[in-house]
C-alpha positions in Angstrom: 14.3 -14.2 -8.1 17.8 -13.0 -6.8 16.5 -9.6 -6.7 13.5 -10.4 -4.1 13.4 -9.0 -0.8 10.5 -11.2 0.1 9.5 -14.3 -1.7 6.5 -15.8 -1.1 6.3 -19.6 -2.5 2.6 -21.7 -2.2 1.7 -19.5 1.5 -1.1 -21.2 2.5 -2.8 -19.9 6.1 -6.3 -21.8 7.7 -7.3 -21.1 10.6 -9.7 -23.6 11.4 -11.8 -25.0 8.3 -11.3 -21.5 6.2 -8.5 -20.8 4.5 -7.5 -16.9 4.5 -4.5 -17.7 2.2 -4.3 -20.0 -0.2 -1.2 -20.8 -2.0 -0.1 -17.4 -2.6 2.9 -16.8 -5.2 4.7 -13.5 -4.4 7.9 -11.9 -5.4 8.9 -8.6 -4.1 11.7 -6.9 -5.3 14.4 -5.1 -3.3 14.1 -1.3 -3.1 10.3 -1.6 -4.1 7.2 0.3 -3.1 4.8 -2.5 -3.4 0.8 -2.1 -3.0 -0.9 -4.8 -1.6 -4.7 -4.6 -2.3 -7.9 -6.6 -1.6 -11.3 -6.3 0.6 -11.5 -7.1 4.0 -11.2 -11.1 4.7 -9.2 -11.3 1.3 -5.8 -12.2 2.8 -3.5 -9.4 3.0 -3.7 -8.8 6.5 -3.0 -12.4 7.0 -0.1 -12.5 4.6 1.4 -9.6 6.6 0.8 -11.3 9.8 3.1 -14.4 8.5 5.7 -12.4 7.5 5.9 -10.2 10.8 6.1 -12.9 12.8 2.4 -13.0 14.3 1.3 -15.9 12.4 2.8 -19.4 11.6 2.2 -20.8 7.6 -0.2 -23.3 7.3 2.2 -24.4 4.0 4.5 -23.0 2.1 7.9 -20.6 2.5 8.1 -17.8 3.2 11.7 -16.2 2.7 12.5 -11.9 3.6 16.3 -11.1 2.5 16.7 -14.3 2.3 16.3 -16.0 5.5 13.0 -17.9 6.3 10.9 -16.5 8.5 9.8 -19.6 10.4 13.7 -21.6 10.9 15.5 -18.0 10.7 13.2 -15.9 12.5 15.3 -13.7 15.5 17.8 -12.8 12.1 14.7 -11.3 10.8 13.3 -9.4 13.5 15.4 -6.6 13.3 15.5 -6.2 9.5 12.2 -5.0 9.7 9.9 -2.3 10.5 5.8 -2.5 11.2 3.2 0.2 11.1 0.1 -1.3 12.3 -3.7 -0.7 11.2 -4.8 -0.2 15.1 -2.4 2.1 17.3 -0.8 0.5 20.5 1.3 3.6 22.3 1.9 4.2 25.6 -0.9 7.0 26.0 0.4 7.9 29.5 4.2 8.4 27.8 5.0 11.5 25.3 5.7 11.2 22.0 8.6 11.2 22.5 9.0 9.2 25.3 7.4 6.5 23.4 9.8 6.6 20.6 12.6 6.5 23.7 11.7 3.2 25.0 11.6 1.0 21.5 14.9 2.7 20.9 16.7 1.4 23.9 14.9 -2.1 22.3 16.7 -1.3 19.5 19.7 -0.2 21.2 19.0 3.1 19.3 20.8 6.0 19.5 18.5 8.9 21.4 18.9 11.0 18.7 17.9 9.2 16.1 14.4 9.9 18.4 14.9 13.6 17.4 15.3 12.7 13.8 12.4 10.1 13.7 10.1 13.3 15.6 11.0 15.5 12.8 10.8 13.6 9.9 7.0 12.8 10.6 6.6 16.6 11.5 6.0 15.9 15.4 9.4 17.9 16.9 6.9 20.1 18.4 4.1 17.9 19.9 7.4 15.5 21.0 6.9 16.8 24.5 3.0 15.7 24.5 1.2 13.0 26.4 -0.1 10.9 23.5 -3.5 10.6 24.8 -3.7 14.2 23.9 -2.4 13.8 20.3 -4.9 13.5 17.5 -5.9 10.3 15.1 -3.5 11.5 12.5 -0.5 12.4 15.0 -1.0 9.2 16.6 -0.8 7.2 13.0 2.5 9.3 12.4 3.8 8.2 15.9 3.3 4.6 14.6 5.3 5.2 11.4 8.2 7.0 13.6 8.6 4.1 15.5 8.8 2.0 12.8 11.6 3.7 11.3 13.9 4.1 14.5 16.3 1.6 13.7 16.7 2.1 9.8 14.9 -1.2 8.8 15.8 -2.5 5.4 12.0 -3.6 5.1 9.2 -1.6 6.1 5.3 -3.0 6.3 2.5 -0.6 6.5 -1.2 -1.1 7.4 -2.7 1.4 5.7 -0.9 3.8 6.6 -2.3 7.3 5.7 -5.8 6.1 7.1 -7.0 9.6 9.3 -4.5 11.7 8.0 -5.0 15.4 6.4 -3.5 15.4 2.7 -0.9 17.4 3.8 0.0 14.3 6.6 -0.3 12.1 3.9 1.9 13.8 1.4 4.7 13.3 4.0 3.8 9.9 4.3 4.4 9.2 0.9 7.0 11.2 0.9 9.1 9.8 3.5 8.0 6.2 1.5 9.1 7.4 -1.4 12.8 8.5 0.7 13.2 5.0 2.1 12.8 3.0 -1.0 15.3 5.8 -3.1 17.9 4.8 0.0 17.1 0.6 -1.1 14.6 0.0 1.5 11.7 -2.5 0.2 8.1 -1.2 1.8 5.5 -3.1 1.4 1.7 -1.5 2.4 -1.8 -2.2 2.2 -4.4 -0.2 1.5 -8.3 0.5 -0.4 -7.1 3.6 -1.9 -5.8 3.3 -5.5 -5.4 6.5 -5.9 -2.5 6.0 -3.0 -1.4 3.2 -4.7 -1.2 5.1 -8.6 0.8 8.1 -7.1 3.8 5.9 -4.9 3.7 2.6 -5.7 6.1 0.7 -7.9 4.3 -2.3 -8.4 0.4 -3.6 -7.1 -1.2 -6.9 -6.5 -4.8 -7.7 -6.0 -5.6 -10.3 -3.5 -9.3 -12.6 -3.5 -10.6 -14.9 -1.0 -6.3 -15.8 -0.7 -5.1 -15.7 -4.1 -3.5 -13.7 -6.4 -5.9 -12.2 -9.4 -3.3 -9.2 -10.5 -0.2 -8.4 -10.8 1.5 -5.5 -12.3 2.3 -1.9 -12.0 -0.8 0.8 -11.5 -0.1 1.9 -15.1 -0.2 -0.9 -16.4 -3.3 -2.2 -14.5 -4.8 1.3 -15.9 -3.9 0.5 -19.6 -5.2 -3.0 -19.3 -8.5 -1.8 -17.7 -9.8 1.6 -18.8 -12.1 1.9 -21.1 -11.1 3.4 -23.9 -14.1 5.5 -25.0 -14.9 9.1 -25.1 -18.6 10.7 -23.6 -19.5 13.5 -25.5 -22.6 16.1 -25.1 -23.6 17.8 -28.2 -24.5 21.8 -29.1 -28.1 20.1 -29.4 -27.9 17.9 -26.1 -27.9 14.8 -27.7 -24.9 12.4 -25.5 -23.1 10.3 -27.8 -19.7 7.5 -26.9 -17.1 6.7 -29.1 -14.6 3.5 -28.6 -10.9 4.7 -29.1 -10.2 1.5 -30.2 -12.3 2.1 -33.3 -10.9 4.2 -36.2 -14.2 4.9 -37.7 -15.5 5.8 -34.3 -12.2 8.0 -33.9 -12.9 9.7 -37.6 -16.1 10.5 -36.6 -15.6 12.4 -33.1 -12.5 14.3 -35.0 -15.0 15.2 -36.8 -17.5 16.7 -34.4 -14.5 18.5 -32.6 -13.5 20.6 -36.1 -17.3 21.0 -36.7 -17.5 22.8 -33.0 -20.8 20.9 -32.6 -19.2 19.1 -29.2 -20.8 21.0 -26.0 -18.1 18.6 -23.7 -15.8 15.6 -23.8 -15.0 13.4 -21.1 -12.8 10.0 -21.4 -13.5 7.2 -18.8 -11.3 6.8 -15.8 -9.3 4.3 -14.2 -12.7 3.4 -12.3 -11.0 0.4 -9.5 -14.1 -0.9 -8.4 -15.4 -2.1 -11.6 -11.9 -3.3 -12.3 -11.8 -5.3 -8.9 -15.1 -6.7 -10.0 -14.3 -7.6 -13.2 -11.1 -9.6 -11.8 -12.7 -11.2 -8.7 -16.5 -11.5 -9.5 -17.1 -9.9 -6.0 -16.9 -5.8 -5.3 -14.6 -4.1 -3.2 -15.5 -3.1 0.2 
């Protein structure tokens, strides 16, 4: 694809006799918010690790911007940023402090520290040792850094894991910003509701291979269940397929009759999807 940001062509990762990724095919598009789901031990983790540097490919290529990330790796390093699952901050340092030294790394300006601060809704608690700051502030302090030198590629560990739903809506928020501006991100997570309200596009990883791939609406139209639960005026509970026109005609017909006590359709319900894809549920 001309348009990928990352391409991902037959990854294959063992370590030892098991094989955590096994001839993955992955194009991701530039200026993308892509979801990458799956349990624990199904790859993702690992797939991330190749393409940040921290793991070497068993097989396969492995291209981001269009460089390869095993011949052309120091021109990739800094087109990237990387919010880790497990915090590793200075806790003696401030926030801000923190932010300080990767910036001289980065050969960041100082101010871009202040920008970084306030765009994660830290300015205030800047001035904090971090071993004072709370789960949530410390995730944010993760993302901060990442974004401290503008990288046209951003990776995320699941990144709104201990946040408040206010700290997450600016999470997704500031997601949403960077990939507007033609940054690609690129995040893993269990939540599909996270994935349904920012993401572009979503695959679904198992035991190292690909089973889905498509956007969250689509994965919803292809997966609900389209039936209707309804309880009766007498309390008997009947279901209708909406796929059926007779079945259709029939709940019309209870609605105009105003013998329907309730109505409920049937959700997006992941889980059962997941199952229904892999043959396994997901933790």
């Amino acid at each position: 694809m001309t348009d990928a940001a990352i391409s991902i062509q037959g990854l294959r990762v063992c370590y030892g006799r098991f094989t955590a990724v096994d001839g993955l095919d992955l194009d991701i598009r530039k200026g993308e918010l892509f979801g990458l789901l799956g349990p624990n031990g199904a790859g993702k983790s690992t797939t991330i690790r190749v393409l940040i540097g921290q793991r070497r490919p068993t097989a396969g290529r492995v291209a981001v911007l269009g460089k390869d990330v095993v011949r052309e790796w120091a021109a990739i390093k800094p087109l990237f940023g990387y919010v880790p699952d497990r915090e590793n901050h200075f806790e003696e340092f401030t926030g801000r402090r923190n932010l300080e030294f990767f910036a001289d790394l980065y050969a960041v300006p100082r101010l871009r520290v202040n920008e970084c601060l306030k765009m994660v809704e830290l300015d205030d608690a800047g001035d904090t040792v971090v071993r004072g700051y709370s789960l949530g502030m410390r995730r944010k302090l993760l993302l901060a850094r990442a974004l401290l030198h503008d990288p046209r590629v951003l990776y995320l560990d699941e990144p709104t894991a201990n946040l408040d739903i206010h700290s997450a809506e600016v999470v997704h928020r500031i997601l949403r910003e960077r990939v507007e501006e033609g940054a690609t991100v690129v995040l893993t997570t269990h939540d599909m509701d996270e994935v349904e309200k920012i993401c572009d596009r979503v695959g679904i990883v198992c035991k190292g291979k690909l089973v889905a791939l498509d956007s969250p609406l689509n994965l919803k139209r292809q997966h609900t269940e389209r039936k209707t639960d309804a309880i009766l005026t007498t309390g008997e509970r009947m279901t209708f397929d909406m796929d059926r026109e007779p079945e259709r005609e029939s709940l019309a017909e209870l609605v105009r009759s105003g013998t329907t006590a309730s109505l409920r359709t049937r959700e997006f319900d992941f889980h059962a999807t997941f199952l229904k894809l892999t043959g396994q549920a997901f933790d």
